[in-house]
DSSP file (Angstrom, degrees, kcal/mol; ACC not computed):
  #  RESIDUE AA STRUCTURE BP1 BP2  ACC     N-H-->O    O-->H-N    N-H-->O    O-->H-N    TCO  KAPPA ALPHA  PHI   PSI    X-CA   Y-CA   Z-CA
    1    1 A X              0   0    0      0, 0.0     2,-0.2     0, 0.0     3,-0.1   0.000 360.0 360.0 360.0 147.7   99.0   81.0  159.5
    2    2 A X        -     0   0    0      1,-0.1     3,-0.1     3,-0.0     0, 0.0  -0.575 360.0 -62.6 -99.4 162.0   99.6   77.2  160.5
    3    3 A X        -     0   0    0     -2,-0.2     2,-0.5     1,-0.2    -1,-0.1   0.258  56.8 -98.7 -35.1 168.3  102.3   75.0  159.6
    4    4 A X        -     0   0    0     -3,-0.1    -1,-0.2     2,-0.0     2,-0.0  -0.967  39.3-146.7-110.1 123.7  102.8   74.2  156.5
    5    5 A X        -     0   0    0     -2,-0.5    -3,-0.0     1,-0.1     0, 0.0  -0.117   9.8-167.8 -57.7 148.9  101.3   70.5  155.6
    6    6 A X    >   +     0   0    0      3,-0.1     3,-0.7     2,-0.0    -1,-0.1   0.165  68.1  88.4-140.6   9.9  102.9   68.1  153.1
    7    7 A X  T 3  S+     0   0    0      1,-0.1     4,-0.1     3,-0.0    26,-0.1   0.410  70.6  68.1 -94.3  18.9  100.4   65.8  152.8
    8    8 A X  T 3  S+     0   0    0      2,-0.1    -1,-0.1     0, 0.0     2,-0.1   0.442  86.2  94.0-117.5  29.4   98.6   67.4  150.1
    9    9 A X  S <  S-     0   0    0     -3,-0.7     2,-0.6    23,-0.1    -3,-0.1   0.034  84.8-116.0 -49.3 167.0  101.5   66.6  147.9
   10   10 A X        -     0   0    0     -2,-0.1    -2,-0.1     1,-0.1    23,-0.1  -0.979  39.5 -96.7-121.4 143.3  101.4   63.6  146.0
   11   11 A X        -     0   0    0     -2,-0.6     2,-0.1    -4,-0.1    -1,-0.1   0.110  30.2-169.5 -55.4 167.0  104.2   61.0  147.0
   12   12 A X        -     0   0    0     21,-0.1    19,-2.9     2,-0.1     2,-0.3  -0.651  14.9-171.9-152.8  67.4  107.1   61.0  144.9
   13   13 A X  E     -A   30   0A   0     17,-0.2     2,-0.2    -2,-0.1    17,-0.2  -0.718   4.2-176.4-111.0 148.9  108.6   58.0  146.2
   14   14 A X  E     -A   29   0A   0     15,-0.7    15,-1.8    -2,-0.3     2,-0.5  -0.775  23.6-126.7-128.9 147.4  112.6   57.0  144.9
   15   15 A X  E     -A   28   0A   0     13,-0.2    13,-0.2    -2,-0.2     4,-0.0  -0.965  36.0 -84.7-110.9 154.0  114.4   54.3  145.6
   16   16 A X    >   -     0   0    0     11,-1.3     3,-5.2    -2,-0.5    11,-0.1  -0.057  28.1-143.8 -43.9  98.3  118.4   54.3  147.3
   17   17 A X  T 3  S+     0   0    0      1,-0.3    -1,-0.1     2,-0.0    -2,-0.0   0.666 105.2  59.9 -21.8 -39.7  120.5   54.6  144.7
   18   18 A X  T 3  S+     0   0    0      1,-0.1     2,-2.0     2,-0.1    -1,-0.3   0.273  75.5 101.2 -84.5 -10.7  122.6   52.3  146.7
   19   19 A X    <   +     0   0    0     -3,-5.2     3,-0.2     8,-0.1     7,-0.1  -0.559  53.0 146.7 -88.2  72.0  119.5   49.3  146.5
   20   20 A X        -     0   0    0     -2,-2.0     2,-1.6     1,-0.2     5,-0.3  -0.012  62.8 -25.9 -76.8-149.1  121.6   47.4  143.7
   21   21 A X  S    S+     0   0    0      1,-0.2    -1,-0.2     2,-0.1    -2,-0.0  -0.315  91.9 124.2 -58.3  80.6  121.5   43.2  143.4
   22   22 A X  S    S-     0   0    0     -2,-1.6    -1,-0.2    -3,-0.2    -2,-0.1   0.208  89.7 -89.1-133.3  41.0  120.9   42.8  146.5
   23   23 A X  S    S-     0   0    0      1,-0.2     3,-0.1     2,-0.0    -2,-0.1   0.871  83.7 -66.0  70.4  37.9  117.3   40.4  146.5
   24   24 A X  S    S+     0   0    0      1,-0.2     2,-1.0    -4,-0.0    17,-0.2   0.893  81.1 159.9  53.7  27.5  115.1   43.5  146.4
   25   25 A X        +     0   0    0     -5,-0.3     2,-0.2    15,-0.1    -1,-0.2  -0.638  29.2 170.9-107.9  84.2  116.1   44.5  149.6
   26   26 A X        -     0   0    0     -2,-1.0    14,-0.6    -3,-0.1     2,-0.4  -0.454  31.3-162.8 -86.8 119.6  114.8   48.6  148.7
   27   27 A X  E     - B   0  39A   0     -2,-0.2   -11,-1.3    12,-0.2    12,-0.2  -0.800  12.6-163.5-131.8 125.8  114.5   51.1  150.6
   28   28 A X  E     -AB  15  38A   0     10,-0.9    10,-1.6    -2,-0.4     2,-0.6  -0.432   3.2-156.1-100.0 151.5  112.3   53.9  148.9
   29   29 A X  E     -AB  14  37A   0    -15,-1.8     2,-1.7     8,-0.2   -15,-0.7  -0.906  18.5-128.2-123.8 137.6  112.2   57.8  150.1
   30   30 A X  E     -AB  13  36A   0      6,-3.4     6,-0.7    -2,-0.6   -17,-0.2  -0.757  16.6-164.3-107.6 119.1  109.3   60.0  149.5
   31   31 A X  S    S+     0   0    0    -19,-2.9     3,-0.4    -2,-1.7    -1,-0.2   0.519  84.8  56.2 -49.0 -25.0  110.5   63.0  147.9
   32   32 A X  S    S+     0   0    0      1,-0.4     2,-0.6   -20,-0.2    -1,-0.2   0.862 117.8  36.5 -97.2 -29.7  107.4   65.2  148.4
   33   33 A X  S >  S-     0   0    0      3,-0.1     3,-2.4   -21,-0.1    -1,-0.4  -0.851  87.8-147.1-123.4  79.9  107.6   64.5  152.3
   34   34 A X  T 3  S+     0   0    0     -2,-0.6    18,-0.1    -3,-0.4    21,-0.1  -0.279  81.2  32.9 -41.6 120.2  111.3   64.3  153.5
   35   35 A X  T 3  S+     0   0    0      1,-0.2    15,-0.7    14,-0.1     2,-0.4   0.176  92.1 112.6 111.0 -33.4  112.0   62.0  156.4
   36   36 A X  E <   +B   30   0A   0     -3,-2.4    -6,-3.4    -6,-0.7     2,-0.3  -0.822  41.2 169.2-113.8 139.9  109.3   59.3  155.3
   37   37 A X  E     -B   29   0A   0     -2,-0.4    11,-1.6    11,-0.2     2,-0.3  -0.715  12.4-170.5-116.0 164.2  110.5   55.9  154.0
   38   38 A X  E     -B   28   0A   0    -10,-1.6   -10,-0.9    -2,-0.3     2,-0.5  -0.902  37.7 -95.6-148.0 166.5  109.2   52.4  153.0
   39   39 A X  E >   -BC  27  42A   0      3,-0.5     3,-3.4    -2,-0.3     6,-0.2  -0.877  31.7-149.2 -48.3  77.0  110.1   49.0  152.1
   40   40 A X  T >  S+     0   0    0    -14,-0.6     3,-0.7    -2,-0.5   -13,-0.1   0.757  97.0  59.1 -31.3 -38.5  110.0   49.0  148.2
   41   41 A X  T 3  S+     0   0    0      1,-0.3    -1,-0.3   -15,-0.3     2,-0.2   0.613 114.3  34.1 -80.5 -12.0  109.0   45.3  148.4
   42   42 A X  B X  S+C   39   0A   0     -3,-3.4     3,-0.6     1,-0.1    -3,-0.5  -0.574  72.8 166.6-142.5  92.1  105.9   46.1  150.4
   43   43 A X  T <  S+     0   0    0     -3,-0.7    -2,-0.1     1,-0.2    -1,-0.1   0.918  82.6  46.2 -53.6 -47.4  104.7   49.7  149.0
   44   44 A X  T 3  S+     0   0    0      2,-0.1    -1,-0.2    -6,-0.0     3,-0.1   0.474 100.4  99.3 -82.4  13.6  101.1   49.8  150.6
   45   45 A X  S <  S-     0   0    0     -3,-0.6     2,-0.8    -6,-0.2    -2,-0.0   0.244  85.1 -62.2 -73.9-159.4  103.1   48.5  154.2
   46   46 A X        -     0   0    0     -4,-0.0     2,-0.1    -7,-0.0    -1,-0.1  -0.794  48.8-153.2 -98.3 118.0  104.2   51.2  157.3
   47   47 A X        -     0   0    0     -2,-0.8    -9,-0.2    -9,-0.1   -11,-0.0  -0.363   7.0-121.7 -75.6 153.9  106.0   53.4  156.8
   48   48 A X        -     0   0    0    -11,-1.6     2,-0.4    -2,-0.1   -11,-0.2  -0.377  20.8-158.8 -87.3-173.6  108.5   55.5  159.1
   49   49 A X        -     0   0    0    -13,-0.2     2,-0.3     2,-0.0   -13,-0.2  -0.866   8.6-173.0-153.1 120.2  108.5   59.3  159.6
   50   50 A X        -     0   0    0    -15,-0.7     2,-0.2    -2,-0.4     5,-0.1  -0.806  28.4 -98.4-102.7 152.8  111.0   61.0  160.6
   51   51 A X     >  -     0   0    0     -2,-0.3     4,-1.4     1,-0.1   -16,-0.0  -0.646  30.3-128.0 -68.1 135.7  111.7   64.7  161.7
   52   52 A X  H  > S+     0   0    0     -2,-0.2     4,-2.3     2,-0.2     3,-0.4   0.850 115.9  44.9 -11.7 -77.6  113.1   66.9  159.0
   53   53 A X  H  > S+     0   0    0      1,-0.3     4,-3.7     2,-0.2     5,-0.2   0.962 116.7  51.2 -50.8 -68.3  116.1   68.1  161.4
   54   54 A X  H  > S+     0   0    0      2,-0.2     4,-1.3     1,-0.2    -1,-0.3   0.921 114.4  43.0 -37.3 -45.5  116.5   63.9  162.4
   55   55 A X  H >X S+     0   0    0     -4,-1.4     3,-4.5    -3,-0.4     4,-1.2   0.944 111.8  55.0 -75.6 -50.7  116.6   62.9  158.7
   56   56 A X  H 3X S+     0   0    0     -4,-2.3     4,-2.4     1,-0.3    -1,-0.2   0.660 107.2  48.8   4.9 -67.1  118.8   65.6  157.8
   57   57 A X  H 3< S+     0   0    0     -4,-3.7    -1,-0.3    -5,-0.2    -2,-0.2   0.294 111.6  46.7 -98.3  10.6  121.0   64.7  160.1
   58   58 A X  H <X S+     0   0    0     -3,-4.5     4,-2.0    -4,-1.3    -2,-0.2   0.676 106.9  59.8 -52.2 -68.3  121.1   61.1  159.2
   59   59 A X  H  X S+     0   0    0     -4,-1.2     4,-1.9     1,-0.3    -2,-0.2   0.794 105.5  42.4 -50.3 -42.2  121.4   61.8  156.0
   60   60 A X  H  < S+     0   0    0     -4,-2.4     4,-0.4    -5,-0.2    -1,-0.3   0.703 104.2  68.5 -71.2 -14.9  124.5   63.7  156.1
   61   61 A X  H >4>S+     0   0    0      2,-0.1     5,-2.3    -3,-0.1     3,-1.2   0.930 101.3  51.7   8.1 -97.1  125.6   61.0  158.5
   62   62 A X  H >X5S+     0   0    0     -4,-2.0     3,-4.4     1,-0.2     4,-0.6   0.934 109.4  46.4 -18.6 -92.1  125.5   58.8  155.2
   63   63 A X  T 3<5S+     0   0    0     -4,-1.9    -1,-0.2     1,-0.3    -2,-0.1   0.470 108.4  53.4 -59.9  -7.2  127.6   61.0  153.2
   64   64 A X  T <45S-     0   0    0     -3,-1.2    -1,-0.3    -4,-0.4    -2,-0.2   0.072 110.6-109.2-109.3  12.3  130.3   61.6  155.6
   65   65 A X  T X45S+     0   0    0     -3,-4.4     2,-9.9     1,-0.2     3,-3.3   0.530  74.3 137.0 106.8  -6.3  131.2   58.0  156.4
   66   66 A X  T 3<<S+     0   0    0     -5,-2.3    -1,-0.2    -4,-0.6    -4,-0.1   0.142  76.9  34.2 -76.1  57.2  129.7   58.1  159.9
   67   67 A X  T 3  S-     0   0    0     -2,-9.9     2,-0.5     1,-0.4    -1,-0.3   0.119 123.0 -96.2 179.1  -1.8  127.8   54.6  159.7
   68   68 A X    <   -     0   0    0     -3,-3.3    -1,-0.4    -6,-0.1     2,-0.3  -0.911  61.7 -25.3 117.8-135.0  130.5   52.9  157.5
   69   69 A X              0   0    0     -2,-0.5    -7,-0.0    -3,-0.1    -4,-0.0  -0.697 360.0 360.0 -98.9 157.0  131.2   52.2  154.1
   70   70 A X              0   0    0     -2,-0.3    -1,-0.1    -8,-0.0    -2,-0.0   0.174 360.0 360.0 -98.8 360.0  128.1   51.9  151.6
């Protein structure tokens, strides 16, 4: 069997809890596909992709301080 695909999910895209008053400046995460993000203010724009393991390990980055205050 081959890898397992996630693009025949349908996006599930969130935005950062942390994008308060700040001009719309959003950044949204699609839930159904971990790792890829957008610009809330331009949905149909490029998006990034990241590797699982890479966001991961951003993301707990984030929660342990390692990038600053939010």
């Amino acid at each position: 069997m081959g890898k397992s695909d996630h693009h025949d999910r349908p996006e599930q895209w969130r935005k950062s809890s942390y994008s308060g008053g700040n001009n719309g400046n959003c950044v949204e995460v699609d839930d159904a596909r971990p790792g890829t993000v957008r610009d809330s203010k331009d949905p149909d724009g490029p998006r990034l992709c990241f590797a699982p393991q890479a966001w991961s390990a951003f993301v707990a980055g984030v929660k342990r301080g390692a990038f600053g205050e939010v």
